[in-house]
Structures are given as structure tokens and as C-alpha cells.
C-alpha positions in Angstrom: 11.6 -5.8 -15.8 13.1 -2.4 -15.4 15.0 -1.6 -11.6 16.2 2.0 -10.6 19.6 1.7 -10.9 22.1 3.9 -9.4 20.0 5.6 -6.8 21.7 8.3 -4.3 22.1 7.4 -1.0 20.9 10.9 -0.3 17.2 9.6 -1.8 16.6 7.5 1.4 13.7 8.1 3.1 13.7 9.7 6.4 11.7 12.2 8.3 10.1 14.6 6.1 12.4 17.2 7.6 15.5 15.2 5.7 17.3 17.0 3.5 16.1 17.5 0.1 17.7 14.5 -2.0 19.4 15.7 -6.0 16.0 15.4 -8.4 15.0 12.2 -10.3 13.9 11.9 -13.3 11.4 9.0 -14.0 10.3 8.1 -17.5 6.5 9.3 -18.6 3.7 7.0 -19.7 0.1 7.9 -20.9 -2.5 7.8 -19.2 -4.1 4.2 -19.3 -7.1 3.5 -21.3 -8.1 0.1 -20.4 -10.8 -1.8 -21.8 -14.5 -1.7 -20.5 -14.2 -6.0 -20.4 -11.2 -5.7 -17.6 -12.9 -3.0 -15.3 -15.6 -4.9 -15.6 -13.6 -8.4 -14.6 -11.7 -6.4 -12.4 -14.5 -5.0 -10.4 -16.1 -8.1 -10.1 -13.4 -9.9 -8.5 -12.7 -7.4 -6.1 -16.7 -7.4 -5.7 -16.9 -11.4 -5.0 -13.5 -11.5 -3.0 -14.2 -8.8 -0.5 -18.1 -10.1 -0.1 -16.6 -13.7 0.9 -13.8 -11.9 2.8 -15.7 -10.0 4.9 -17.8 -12.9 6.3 -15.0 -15.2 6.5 -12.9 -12.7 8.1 -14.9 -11.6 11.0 -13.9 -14.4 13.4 -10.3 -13.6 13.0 -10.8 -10.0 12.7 -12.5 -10.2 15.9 -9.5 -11.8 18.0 -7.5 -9.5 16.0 -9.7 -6.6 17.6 -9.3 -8.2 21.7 -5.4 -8.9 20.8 -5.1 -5.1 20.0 -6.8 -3.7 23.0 -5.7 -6.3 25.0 -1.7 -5.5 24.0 -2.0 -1.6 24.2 -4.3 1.6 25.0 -6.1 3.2 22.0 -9.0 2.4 19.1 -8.7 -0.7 17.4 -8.8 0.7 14.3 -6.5 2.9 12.1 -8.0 5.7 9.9 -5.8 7.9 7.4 -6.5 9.6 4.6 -4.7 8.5 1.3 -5.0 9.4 -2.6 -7.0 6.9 -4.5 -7.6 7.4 -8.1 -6.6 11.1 -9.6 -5.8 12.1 -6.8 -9.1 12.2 -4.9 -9.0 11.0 -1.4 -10.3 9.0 0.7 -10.2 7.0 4.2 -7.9 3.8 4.6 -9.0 1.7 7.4 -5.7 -0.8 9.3 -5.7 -2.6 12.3 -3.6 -0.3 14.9 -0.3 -1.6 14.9 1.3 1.5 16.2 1.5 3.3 19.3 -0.8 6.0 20.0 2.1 8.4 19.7 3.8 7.1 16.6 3.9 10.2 15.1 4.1 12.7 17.6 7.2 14.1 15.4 5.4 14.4 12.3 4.7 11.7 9.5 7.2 9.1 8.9 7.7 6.6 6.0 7.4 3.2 7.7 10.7 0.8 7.9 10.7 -3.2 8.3 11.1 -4.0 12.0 9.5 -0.3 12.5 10.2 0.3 16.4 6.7 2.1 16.8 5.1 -1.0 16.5 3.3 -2.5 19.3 4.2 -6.3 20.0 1.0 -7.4 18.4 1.2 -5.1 15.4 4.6 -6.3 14.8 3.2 -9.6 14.5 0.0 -7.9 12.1 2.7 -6.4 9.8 4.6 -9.3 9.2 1.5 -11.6 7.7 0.2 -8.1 6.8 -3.3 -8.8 9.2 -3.5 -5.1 9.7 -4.9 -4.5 5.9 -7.8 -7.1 6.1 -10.3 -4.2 7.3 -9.3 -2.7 3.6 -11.3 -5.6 2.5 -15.1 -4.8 4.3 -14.0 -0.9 4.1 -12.3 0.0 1.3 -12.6 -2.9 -1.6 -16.4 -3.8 -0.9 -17.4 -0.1 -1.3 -14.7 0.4 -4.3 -12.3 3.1 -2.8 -9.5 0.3 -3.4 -9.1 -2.9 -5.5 -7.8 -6.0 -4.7 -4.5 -5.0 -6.7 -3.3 -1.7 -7.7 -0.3 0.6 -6.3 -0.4 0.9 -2.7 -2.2 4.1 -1.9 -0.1 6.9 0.0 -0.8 10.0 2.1 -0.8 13.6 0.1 2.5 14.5 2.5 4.5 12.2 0.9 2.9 12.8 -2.5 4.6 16.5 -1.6 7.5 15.4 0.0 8.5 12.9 -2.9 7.4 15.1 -6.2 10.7 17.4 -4.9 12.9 14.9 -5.6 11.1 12.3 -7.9 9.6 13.6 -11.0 6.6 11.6 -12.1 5.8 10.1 -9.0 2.1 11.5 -9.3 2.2 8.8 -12.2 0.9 6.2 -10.0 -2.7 7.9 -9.5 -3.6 6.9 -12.9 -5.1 4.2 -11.7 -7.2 2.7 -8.6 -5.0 2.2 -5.9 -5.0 -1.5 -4.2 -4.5 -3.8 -1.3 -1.3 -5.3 -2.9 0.6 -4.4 -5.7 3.5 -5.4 -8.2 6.1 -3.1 -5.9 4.8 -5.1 -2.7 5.7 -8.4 -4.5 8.8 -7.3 -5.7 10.7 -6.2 -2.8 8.1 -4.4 -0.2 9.6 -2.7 3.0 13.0 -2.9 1.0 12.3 -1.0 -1.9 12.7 2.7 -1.6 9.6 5.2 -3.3 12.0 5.9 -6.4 12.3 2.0 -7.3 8.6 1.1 -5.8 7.2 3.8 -8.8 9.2 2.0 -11.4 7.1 -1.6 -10.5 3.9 0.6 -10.4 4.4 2.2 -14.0 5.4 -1.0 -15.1 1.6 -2.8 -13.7 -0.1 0.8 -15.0 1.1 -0.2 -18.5 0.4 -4.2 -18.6 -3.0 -3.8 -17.0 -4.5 -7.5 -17.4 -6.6 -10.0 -15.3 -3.5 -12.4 -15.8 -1.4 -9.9 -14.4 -3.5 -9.1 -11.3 -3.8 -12.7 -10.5 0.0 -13.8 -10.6 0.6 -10.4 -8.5 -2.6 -12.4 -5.7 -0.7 -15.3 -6.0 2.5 -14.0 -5.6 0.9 -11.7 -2.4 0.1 -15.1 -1.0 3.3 -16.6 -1.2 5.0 -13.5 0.4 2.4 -13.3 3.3 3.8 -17.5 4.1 7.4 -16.5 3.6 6.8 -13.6 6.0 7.7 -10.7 3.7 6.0 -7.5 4.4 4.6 -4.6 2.4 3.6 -1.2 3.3 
């Protein structure tokens, strides 16, 4: 599988004030036509898994929910608007597992062992507990499927098509809870080598490949390995 290779340390992501990094260039693919059998496979998975979820998750979800407001002051839940498909937005729903005032500064890409984090979202990021409302609020309705890129907020859309050419690439298709980048390095990869993994799922786009990428989500989440 490809890997971005030779990467500036001036591409690092910091505060979207940073200094503009020198431009890269990332190959172009088409525009995936995918066959009507796999969106319909696809969409019934994500269909049948977040139905399931959604009851089986609303014990946990609910000590989640008294751990949160227990630990520190604001709403249990985290609402953000990202880019799904095209482009088009729409509302991501997390558990909190920042402080109220995480970005007080502005928008910040998130780093493992992110010091915003509360003591009990540190522990939600970690297993990655604070995406399960995705599954009642995002993947039941359709906004987001069970595997895809990992959707991201229009200001970094902005702040990385300045530097990374053909990052916009990755709204071909639906977005999704986990994705090949997440299972191939996560919090360590930066957005120039996480767009490589996602052009590289955009243009093997299989059932087979979705479910290895489920399983391999599942081993990550018991080896403790992150992914924003």
C-alpha cells in the first residue's frame, strides 16, 4: 500500500494560524462508480448494525452520559458540523470529551494524549466511546456509514486544500465511523498521509474490504489505539 513519503516537517498540523506549509501534490483518481449490489450491501449493514447498536448500546451509553456530567460542567453531548458526501454537511454527534473551552483559541486538529481532554474523555478517546452516539445519530439515519473516511469540519477542508492538493478527494464518497487511515496509523498519521489511505479505500470499494477494516477497528479499540 502506498505511504507519503518524504513529508515536510513544515506540513505538521498546528493551529490554523501556523504558517502555510510548501504545497503537496497528491495523485488524482475518478470519481467512484460503485455498483448498485454494494450500496445496497453496504447500506444494509450499516442499517442492521446501528439498529442492534442502538439498543444494545443504551445501557452503557447511559453511564457514559452520568460519567460525563459527573467528571465536568457542560452537555453531555458533542455537536459539530462536518462534510459528508460532496461536500454537503451535516451534524456529528460525540460524547464530550473536551472542556467547555477547548477551543476558545479557534479550531485545533486533535493530537493523542490531547491535553483538552477531561479525565473521563481521555479514557472515551482511547477505546474511542465518544463515537458510539454516531451509531443511533448519524449511521441509523444515513449521514455516515459504518466505514468510510473519517468526516472533517469545512475549516480544515480550507486550511488543508493550501497546502494539499486533492484533499477534497475524500468527499467522493460517504464518510464513516472508522476508516482504512484510522486502522493504519490514526492519531499518528498526519492529514497528507491519512488522504493517501482514504484514496486508496475510495478506489477498492468492496464488502471484503469494509469488513477487514471492522475487524481491524476492533482490534485497535482492544490494543488501545485511537482515531480521530
Amino acid at each position: 500500500m502506498d505511504t507519503a513519503v518524504g513529508l515536510p516537517e513544515s506540513a505538521k498540523i498546528q493551529p490554523l494560524e501556523a504558517e502555510k506549509p510548501e504545497k503537496i501534490m497528491i495523485r488524482r483518481i475518478n470519481q467512484p462508480q460503485s455498483r448498485l449490489a454494494y450500496r445496497c450491501a453496504k447500506r444494509t449493514l450499516d442499517l442492521v448494525a446501528s439498529l442492534i447498536g442502538s439498543v444494545l448500546l443504551i445501557p452503557p451509553m447511559a453511564v457514559i452520559a452520568v460519567a460525563i456530567k459527573a467528571d465536568s460542567k457542560g452537555p453531555v453531548l458533542y455537536k459539530q458540523e462536518r462534510l459528508g458526501t460532496n461536500g454537503k454537511p451535516f451534524t456529528l454527534y460525540k460524547f464530550r470529551s473536551m472542556r467547555v473551552d477547548a477551543e476558545a483559541n479557534g479550531a485545533q486538529w486533535a493530537t493523542d494524549h490531547d491535553e483538552r481532554c477531561t479525565a473521563v474523555g481521555a479514557v472515551l478517546r482511547l477505546y474511542r466511546l465518544d463515537e458510539l452516539p454516531q451509531i443511533p445519530f448519524n449511521i441509523l439515519p444515513g449521514t455516515l456509514s459504518l466505514v468510510g473516511p473519517r468526516p472533517e469540519r469545512k475549516v480544515f477542508y480550507d486550511k488543508f486544500a493550501t497546502y494539499i492538493d486533492g484533499f477534497e478527494q475524500r468527499l467522493y464518497v460517504k464518510p464513516g465511523l472508522t476508516g482504512l487511515a484510522q486502522v493504519s496509523g490514526g492519531y499518528d498519521l498526519l492529514p497528507e498521509e491519512k488522504i493517501i489511505y482514504d484514496l486508496e479505500y475510495i478506489e477498492n470499494l468492496s464488502m471484503k474490504t469494509d469488513i477487514v477494516i471492522l475487524f481491524k477497528t476492533i482490534a485497535a479499540i482492544l490494543n488501545q489505539k485511537g482515531a480521530r
